[in-house]
Structures are given as C-alpha cells and as structure tokens.
N, C-alpha and C positions, 0 to 999 in steps of 0.2 A: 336839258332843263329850261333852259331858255332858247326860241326860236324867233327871227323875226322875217318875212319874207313882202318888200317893195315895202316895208314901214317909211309914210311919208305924213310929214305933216306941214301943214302952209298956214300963214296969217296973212290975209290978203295977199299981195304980190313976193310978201319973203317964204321962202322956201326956209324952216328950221330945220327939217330931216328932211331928206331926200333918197328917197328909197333903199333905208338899208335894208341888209340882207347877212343875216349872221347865226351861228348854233354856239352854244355854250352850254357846258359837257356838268353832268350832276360832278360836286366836287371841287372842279376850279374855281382858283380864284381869277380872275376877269376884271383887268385895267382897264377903265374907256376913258382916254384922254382926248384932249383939244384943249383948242384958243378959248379965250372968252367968246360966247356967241356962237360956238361952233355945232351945238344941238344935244350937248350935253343932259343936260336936265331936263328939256325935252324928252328926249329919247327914253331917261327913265320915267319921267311923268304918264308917258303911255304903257308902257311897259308893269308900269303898276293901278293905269285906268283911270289914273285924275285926270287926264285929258284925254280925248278921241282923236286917232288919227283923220288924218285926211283921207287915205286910201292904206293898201295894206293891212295887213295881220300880225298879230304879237301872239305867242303862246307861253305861259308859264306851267311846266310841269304836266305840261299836253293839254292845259285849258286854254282855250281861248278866251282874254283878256277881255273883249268884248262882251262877247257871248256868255260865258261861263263867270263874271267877277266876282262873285261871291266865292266861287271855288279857289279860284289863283290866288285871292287874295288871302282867304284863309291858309295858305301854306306860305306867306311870302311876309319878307319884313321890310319898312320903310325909313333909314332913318335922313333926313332932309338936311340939307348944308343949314338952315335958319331953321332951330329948335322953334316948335311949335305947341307949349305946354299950358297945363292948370295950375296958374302960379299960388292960387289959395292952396292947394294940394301940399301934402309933403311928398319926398323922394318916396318915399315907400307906399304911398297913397295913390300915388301918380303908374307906377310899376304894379300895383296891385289891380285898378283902374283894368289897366291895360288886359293883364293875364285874365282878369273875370271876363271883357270883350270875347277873347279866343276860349272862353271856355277851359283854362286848365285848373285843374285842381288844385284848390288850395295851397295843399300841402307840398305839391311839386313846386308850385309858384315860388313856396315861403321858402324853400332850398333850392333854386336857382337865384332869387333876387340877393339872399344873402351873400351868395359865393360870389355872384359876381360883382355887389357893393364891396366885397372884402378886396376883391380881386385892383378895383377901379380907387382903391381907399376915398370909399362915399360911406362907409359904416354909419358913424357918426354925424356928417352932414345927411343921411337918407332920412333922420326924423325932420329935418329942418322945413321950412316951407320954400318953395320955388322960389318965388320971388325974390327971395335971397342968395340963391346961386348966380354965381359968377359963368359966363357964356362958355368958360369949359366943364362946368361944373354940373352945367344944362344937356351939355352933350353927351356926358358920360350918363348920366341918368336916363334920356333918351335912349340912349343904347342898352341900357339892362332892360328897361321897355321894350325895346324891338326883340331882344333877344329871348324878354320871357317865355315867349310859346314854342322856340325851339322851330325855330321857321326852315323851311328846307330852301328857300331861296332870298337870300339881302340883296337889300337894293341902298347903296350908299353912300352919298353924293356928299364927297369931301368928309369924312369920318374924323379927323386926327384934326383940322383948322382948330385954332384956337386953345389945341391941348397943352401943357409943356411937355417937356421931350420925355419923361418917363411916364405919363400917363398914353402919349403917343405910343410908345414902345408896347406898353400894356394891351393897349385896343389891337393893333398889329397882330401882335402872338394871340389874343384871343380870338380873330377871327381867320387864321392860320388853323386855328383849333378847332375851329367848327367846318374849316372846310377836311380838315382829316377826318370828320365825323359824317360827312357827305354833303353837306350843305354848298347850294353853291353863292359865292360871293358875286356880287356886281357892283364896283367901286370906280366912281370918281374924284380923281384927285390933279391936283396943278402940280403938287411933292413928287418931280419925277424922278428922283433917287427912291421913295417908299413904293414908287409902281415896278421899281426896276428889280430889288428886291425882294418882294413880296407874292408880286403878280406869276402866273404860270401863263397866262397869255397876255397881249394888251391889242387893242386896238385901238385907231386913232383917228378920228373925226375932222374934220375941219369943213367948214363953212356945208355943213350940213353932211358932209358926204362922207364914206369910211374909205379911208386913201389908203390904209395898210388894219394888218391884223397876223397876229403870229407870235409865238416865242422870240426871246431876245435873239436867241442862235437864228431861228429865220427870215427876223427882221434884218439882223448883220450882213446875211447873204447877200442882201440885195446893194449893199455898199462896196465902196472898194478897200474899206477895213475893217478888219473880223473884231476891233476893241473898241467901236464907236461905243458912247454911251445911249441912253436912250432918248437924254438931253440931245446929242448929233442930231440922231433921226428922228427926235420930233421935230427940233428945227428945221428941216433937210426935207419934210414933208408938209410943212404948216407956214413956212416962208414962201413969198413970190420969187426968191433968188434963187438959182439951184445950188446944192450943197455937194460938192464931192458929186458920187455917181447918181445918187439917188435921186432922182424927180417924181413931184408930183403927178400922179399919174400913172407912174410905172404897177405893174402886177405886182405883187405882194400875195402869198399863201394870205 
C-alpha cells in the first residue's frame, strides 16, 4: 500500500530524509518513530505530496505520489499533528466540507459523521462553531474529517497529543478498526507505550535515516534480552551511547 524506494529529501546542506527504502502491507498498522528532527513529518509530507522530494519515489496504493496526485490522494487521509481548520465552520459544517471535497454521498457522509461524533462524544459540541473547541476538541473533529471518505491509507502524525486518556483510548480502537477493515495506518507518535501496543510493525528513523524496522519480536532479536521495551530499543538506536547489544547501525529485518 505504501512503497518508498531512495526517498530523500535535502534543505540546502541538511539532509531530512535520507534515502529511505520501505513497503507497508494494505491492513497494517505502521509505527514511524524518532527524535525531534529525525524526518518524521517530512517523510509523511512527501508521502502525501505537500512537499517534493529531492530524488527518489513514493507510491501510494501503486500511484505514484508525483506523477499520479490526484489519484493517491483521493484514496488517502491526512490528519496533521497542528489542526488546520475553518473556525467560522461548525463540527458538522467542517466534516461535511470535507466529505462533499471526496465526493461521498450525502447520506453516507451523514451516517458516518454521526457515528463517529457519537463514538468521540462531539454530539453535542459538532453544532458548535470551531473556534470554540478546545485543541483536543479540534483533533477529534479533524479526525471524523479524514475519516469521512473512508480512506484506504491514513497518514497520522501524532493522533492522540493533546487528547485525555479516554478520548485517547477511543481514537486507538478506532483506528485498530479500520485497519481490520483493510485500511492501512501510517502513525507517528513520541507515546512509545501506544506504538508498542497498537503498532503491528514500527520503524525508526533517526537523524534522517531508517536504523531498524520490524515487529517487536524482531526488533527484540537483535538485543541481548528478549523483554526489552520498545522504550530500550529506541533509546539503544537513537542515542550516540551504545545500549546493551544493540548499536546503531547494526542490520535489522
């Protein structure tokens, strides 16, 4: 579903991505961790066509990102760490907005936005106008937006910041739910208990580059204990100290 082959992207002399190379499978869900800085947002800002690489290729659901944006992007959802809304809008004005953009049908829209206001308990705040919501309040609406059109690939950069713990819990299981519906996920988060979790694979970036990638079982492997957390081995991979066995560097699935 998602492919990237020498994805690299440069700002004059900084290298933010540096030639990754990765597949991710329709279905999963897909941890991309690192430091601050490490290429994170980057990485999805190409991936979803707001920026152009430097060299390299990106394909979403066999289009190429480039080439084909209008295609990829019509099957794929966005939702941004800094909500970017129409605060004269209401919740419901704003999600309908959106679903008229991709074209779905009315009626399908009006029984997705509801279930999932009900789901997020935005009921009652979704007639309210923007401007009024509180930055997790923005997030959760953001997200019945991306999820209106029923996207086959999310792109979602820090999802849960700013939520409290049951509305956290909520976005989790819902998007657990759409990947058992084939959808695949692509989430970043700093929460590395909710990647540890959640995730069916993670990989991990640091200062541009993918130093590991793999299930938790074949990230463990590569340690000298089989109950590192995922805390150990990000540390263990994203520090200049070596950590136990693991250095950066070493091969990783």
């Amino acid at each position: 579903m998602i492919t990237t082959a020498e994805l690299t992207k440069t700002f004059g002399k900084l290298v933010a991505v540096d030639r990754l190379t990765m597949e991710i499978e329709s279905g999963e869900f897909f941890g991309f961790l690192g430091p601050n800085g490490a290429g994170k947002t980057t990485t999805i800002n190409m991936l979803t066509g707001l920026i152009r690489p430097t060299s390299g290729v990106a394909s979403v659901c066999g289009y190429d990102v480039q080439t084909q944006p209008l295609q990829a992007k019509s099957i794929t959802g966005l939702m941004p760490d800094t909500p970017q809304l129409y605060e004269t809008l209401t919740g419901r004005q704003f999600v309908r907005l959106i679903a008229d953009i991709y074209g779905v049908p009315s009626k399908q829209s009006e029984e997705r936005m509801e279930h999932m206001l009900d789901m997020l308990d935005m009921r009652d705040p979704g007639g309210d106008l923007i401007k009024s919501y509180s930055y997790g309040m923005q997030k959760k609406i953001l997200l019945v937006a991306v999820l209106v059109h029923a996207p086959r690939v999310l792109f979602l950069d820090e999802p849960t910041s700013g939520l409290d713990p049951k509305s956290a819990r909520t976005v989790k299981e819902m998007l657990r739910e759409q990947c058992d519906l084939g959808c695949t996920v692509f989430m970043t988060t700093h929460i590395l208990e909710v990647a540890e979790r959640v995730c069916d694979r993670i990989g991990i970036i640091d200062k541009g580059r993918l130093v590991a990638v793999g299930t938790m079982s074949e990230l463990r492997k590569h340690s000298a204990a089989s109950d590192l957390s995922l805390e150990d081995i990000f540390l263990a991979l994203t520090d200049d100290t070596e950590f136990n066995t693991i250095e950066k560097g070493d091969e990783l699935p």
